[in-house]
KOLGUBA-430590 format. One record per residue: residue in one letter; x, y, z of N, C-alpha, C in turn. Coordinates in steps of 0.001 Angstrom, whole numbers, plus 524288, in hexadecimal, padded with zeros to 5 digits. Layout:
N
AXYZXYZXYZ/...
***
This chain:
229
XD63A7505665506FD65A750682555A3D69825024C5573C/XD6D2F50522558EDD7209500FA55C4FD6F804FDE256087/XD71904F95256075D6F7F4F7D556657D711D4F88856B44/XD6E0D4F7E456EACD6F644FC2E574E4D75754F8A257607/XD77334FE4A57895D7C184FCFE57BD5D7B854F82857F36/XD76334F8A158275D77154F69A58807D704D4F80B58845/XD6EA84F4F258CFBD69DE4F4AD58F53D69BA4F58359459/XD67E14F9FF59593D687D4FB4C59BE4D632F4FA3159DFF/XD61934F6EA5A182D5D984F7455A2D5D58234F6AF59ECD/XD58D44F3E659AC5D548E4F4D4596B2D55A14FA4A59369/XD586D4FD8359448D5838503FD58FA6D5E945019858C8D/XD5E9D5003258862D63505007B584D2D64335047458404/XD694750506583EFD6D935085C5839FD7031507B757DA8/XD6F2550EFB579CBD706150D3757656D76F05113657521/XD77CF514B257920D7C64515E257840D7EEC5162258045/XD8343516B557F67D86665174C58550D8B5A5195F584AA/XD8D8551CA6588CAD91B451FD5587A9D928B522F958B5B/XD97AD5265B58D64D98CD527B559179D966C52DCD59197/XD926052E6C58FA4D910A533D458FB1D894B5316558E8F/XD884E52EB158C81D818052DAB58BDCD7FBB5282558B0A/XD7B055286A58BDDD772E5223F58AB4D731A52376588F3/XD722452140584E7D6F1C5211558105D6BD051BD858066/XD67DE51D475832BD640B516555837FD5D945167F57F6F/XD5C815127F57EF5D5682512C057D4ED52ED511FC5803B/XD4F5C5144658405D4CEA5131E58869D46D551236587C2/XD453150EC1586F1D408250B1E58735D3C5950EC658970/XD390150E7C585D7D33FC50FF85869DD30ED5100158C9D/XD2EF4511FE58F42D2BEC50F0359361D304E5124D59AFF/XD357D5137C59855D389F5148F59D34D3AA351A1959DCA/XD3A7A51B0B5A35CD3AE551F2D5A210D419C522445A07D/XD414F5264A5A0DFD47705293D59F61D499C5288C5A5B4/XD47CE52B285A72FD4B3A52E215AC4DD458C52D025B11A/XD46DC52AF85B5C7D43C052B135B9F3D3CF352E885BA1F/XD3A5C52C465BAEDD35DD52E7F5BC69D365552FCC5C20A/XD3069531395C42FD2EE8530B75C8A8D2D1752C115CBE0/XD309052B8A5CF5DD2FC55253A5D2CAD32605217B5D0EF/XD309651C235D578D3643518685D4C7D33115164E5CF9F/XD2F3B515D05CFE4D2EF25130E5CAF3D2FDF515345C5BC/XD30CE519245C676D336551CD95C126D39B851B795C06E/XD3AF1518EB5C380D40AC519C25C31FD44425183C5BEAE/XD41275143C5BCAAD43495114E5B7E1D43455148B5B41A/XD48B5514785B0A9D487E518D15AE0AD4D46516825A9D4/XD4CFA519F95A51AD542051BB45A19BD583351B4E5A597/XD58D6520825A664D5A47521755AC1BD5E6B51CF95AF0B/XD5A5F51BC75B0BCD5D0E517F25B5DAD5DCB515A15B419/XD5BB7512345B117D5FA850D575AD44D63A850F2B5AB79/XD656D512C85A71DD68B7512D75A5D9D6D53514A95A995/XD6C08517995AFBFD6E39518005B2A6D706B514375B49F/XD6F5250ED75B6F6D70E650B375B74FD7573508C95B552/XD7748509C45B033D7AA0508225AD95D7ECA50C3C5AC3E/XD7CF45109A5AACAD7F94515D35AB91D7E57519D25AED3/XD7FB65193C5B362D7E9451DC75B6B1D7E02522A15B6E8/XD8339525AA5B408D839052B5A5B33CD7FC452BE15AE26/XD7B99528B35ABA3D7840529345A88BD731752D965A94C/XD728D533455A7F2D6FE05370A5A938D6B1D535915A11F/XD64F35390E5A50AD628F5387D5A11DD63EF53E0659F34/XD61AB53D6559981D64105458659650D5E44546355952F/XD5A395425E59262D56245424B58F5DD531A53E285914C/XD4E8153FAF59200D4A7F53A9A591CCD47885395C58E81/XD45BD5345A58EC5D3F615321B58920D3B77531D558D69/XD3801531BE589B4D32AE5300B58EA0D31BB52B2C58FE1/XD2FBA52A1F59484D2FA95228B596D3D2E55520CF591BD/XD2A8D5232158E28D271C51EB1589C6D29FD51D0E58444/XD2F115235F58513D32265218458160D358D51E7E580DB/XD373351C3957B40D3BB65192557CCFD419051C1257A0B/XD46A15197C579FED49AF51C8D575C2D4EDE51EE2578C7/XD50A552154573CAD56065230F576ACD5704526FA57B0A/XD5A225262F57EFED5A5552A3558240D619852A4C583D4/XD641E52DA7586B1D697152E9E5873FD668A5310A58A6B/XD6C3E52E9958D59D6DA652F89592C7D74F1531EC594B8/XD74AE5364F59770D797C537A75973BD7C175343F59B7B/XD81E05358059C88D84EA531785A01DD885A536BF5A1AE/XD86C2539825A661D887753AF35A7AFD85D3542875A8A2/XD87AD544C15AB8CD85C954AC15AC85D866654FD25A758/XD8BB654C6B5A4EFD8CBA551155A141D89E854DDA59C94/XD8AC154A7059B23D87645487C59699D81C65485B594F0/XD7F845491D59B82D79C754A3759B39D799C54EC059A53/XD7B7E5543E59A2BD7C49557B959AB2D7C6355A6D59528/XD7F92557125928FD8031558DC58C06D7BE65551258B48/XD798A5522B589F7D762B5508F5871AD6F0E5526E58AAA/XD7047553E058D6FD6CA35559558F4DD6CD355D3458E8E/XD716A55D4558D0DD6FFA56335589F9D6E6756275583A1/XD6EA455DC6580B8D703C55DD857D29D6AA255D14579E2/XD661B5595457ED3D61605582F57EDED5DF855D7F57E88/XD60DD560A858294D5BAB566F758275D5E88568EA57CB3/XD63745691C57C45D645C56D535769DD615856BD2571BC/XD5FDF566CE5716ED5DAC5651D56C53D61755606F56B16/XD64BA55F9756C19D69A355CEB568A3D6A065576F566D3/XD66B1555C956AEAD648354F0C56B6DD614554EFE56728/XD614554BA256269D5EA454AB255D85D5AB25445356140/XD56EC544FF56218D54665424156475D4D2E53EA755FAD/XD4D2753BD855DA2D483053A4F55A10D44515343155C1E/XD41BD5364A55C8AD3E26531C255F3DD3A4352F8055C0A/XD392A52A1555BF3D343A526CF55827D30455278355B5E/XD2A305266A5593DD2530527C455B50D220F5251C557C2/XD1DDD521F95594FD1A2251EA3557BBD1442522BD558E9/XD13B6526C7552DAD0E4D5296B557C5D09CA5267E55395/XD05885292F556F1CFF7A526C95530BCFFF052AC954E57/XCFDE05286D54CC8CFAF352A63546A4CFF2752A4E542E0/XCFDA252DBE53DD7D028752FC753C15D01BE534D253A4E/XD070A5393553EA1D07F753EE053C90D09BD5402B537E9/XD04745452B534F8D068C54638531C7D0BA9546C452F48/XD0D66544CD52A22D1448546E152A5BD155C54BB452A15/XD196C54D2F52C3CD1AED5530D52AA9D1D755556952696/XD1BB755A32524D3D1C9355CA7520F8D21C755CFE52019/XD26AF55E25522AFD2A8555EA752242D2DDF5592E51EF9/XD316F55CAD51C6CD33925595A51743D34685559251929/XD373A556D751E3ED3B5C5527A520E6D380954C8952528/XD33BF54E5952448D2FF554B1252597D303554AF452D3D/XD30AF54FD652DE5D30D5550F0534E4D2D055540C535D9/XD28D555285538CDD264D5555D53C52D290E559F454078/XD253455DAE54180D274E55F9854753D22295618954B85/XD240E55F3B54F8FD210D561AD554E9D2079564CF5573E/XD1FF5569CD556CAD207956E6055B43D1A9156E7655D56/XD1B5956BD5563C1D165C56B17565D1D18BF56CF756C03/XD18DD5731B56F09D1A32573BE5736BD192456F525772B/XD1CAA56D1057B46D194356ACC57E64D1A9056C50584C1/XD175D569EF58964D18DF56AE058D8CD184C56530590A9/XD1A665662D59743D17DB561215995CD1133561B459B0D/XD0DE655D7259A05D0A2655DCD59B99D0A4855E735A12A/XD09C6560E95A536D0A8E5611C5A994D071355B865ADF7/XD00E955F3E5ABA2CFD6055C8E5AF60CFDF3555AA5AC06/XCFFEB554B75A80ECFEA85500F5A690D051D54D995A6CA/XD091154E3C5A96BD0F5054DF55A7D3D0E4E5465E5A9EF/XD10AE543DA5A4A5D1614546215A262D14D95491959D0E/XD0FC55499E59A74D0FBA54BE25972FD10D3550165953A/XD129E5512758FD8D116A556AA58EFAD0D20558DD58B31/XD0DFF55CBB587E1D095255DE7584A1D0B2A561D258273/XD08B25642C57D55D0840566E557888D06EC56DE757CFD/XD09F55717057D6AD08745761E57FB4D0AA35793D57D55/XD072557D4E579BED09945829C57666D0B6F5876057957/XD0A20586F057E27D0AC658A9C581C6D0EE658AC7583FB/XD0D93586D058778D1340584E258BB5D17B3580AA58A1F/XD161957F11585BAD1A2557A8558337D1E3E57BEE58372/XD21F3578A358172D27C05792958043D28F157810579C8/XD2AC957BCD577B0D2B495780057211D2E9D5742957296/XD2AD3571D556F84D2C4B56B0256D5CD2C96568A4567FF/XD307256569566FFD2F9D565E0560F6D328555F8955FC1/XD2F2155D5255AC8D303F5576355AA6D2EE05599255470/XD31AA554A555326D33255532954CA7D329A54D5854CF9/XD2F4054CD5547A9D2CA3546D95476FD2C385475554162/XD2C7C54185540DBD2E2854048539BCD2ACB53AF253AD4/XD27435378353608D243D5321C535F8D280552EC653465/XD28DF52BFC5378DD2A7E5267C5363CD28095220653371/XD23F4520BC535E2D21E851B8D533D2D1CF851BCE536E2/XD183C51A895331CD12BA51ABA5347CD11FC513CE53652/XD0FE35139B53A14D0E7D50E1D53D30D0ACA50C795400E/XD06CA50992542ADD041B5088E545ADD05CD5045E54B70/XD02CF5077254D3DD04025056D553DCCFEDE502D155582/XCFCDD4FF8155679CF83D4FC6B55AABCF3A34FFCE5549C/XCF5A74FE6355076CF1EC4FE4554CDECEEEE506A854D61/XCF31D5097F54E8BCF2DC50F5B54DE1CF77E51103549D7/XCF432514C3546BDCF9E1516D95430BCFEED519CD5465F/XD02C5518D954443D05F951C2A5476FD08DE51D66546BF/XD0DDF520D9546A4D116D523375438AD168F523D3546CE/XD1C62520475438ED20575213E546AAD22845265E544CA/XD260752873548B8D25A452D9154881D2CF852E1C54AD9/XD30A753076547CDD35485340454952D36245391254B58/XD36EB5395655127D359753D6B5543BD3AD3540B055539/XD3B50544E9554FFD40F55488655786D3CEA54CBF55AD1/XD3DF454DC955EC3D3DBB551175630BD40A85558856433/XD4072558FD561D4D438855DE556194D42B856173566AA/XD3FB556028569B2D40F15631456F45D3F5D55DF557287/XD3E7855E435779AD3FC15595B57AB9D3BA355B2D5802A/XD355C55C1457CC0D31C755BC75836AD317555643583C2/XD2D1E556CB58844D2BDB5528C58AA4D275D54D8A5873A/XD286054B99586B7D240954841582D7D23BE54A4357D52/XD27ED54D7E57BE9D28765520F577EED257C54BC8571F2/XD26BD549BB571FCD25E8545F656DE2D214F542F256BCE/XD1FDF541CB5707CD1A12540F4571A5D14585439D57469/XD15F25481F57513D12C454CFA573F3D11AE54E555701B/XD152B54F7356B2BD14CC551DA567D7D148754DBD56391/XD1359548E756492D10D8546C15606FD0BA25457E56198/XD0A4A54396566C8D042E544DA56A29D018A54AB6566E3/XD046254F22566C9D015B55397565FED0031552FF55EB4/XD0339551C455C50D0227550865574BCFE0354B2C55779/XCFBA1548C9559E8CF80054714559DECFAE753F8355825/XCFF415401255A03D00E8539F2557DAD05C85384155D45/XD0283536F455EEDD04E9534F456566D0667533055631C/XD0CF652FA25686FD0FCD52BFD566DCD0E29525B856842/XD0DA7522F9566CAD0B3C51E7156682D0BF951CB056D58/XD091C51A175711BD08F1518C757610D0D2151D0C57977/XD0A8D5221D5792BD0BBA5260257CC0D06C2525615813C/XD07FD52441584CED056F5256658A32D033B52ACD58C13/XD078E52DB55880CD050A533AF58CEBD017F53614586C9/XD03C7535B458363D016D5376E57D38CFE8F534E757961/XCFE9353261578E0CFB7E52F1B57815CF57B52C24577DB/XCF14552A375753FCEDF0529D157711CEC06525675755F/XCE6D3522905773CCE43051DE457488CE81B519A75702E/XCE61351A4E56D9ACE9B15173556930CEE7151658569BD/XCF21D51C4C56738CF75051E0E5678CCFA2351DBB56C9A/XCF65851CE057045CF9BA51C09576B3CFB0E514FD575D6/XCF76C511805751CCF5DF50C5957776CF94250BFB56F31/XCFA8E50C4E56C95CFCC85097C56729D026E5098656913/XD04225080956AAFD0AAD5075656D28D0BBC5073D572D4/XD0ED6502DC5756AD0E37501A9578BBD12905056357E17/XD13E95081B57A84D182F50CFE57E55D162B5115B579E3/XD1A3B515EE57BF5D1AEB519455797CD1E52519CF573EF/XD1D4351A4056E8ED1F3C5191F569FCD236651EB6569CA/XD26DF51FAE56E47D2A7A5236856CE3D2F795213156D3F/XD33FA522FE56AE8D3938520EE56ACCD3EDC5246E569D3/XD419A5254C56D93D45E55287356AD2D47C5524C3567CE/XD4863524AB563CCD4C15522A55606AD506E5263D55D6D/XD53BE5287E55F25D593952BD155B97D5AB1530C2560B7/XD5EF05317B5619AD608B533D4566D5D65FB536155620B/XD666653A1B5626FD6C5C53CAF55FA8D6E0A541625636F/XD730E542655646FD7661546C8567E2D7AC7544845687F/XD7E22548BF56A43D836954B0156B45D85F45483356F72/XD886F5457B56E1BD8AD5542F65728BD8DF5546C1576EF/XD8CEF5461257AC2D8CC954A5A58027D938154AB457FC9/XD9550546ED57FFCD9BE85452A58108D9E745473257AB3/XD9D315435A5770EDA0A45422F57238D9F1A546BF57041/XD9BCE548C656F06D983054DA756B05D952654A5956739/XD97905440B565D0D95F65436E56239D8F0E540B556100/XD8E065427155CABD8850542A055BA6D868D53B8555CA9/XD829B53A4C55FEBD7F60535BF560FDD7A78533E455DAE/XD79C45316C55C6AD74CF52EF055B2DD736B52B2955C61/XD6C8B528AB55FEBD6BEE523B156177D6777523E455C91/XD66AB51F0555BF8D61DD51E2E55922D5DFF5181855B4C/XD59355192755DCED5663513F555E98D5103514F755E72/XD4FCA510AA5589BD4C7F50ECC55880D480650E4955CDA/XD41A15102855AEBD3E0750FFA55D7BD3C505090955DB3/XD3B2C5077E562B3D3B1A50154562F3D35A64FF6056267/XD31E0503A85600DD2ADD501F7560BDD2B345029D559F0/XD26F54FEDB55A5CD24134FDB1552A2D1F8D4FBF255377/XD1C1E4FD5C55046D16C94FB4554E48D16DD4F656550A0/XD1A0C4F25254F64D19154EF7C54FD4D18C14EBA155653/XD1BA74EF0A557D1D1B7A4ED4B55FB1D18314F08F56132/XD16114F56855D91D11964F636560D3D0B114F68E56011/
***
């Protein structure tokens, strides 16, 4: 990974340009405003601060960390925020879960997920596994590297997200029975308390540049190891 442009507020900045921003946003914060003043701290407003006409297209969850883009402006959010529902965004995320999942049969050494899901209502922000009322959902996962966390086996894991619910990532490795290492909402005993955040990470962001046409790629490194945690 290149090193950041610039440091706004603590979120480095790893691309900038008169059409998007492209930052790595720290584990623990959120995307875009919650509810109340004390929610206010956010992606968002920081990067607003420095770039104003800075609109969000996509969010991560507070626990994640990793790449996110940000458009600069009404029409730029506009194409990349169509570009997010069509599929077009090549989006792959790292994951620290317990145990280790069987490998998959496929030559190419990729798993796949088709696990409907919905929002949990009475329990939100969660969601959950529903054959009924779900939405299809679908994730692709390949083994990286088998490891231990707080002395639990555990398995790093290369994630692509081929549709885009809510917790779509960590649902559907919860339902395969291999939470992601210190998930709060998924998580349990052991696999909650063996890592001291949540072990998720965008690492690799690819699309169409809104302005130029021409094709983007970010790439950053997941910043957690065995060994810090």
């Amino acid at each position: 990974m290149t090193p950041p442009l610039a440091v706004w507020d603590g979120i480095p900045v790893l691309h900038l340009d008169d059409a998007l921003i492209v930052v790595d946003k720290p584990a623990g914060l959120l995307a875009v405003p919650g509810r109340g003043a004390d929610k206010a701290d956010c992606v968002a407003a920081r990067v607003q601060r420095h770039a104003p006409d800075a609109l969000v297209v996509h969010r991560l969850d507070m626990d994640t960390s990793g790449l996110m883009v940000l458009a600069r402006g009404a029409a730029a959010q506009r194409a990349l925020s169509l570009a997010f529902a069509e599929r077009r965004v090549h989006k792959t995320y790292v994951a620290v879960v317990a145990g280790v999942p069987l490998p998959p049969g496929a030559p190419d050494g990729w798993g796949d997920v088709r696990l409907p899901l919905i929002v949990d209502w009475p329990r939100r922000p969660r969601s959950k596994v529903d054959f009924r009322h779900g939405k299809p959902s679908h994730t692709r996962w390949r083994i990286l590297s088998l490891e231990r966390w707080g002395g639990l086996q555990a398995t790093r894991l290369e994630l692509q997200p081929l549709t885009g619910r809510s917790h779509q990532l960590r649902v559907h490795l919860a339902a395969l029975g291999h939470p992601i290492l210190g998930d709060p909402l998924y998580a349990d005993g052991a696999a909650r308390h063996a890592a001291p955040r949540l072990l998720l990470h965008a690492a690799e962001l690819a699309l169409t540049h809104p302005v130029s046409g021409q094709p983007c790629r970010w790439v950053c490194p997941a910043a957690f190891s065995a060994a810090s945690g």
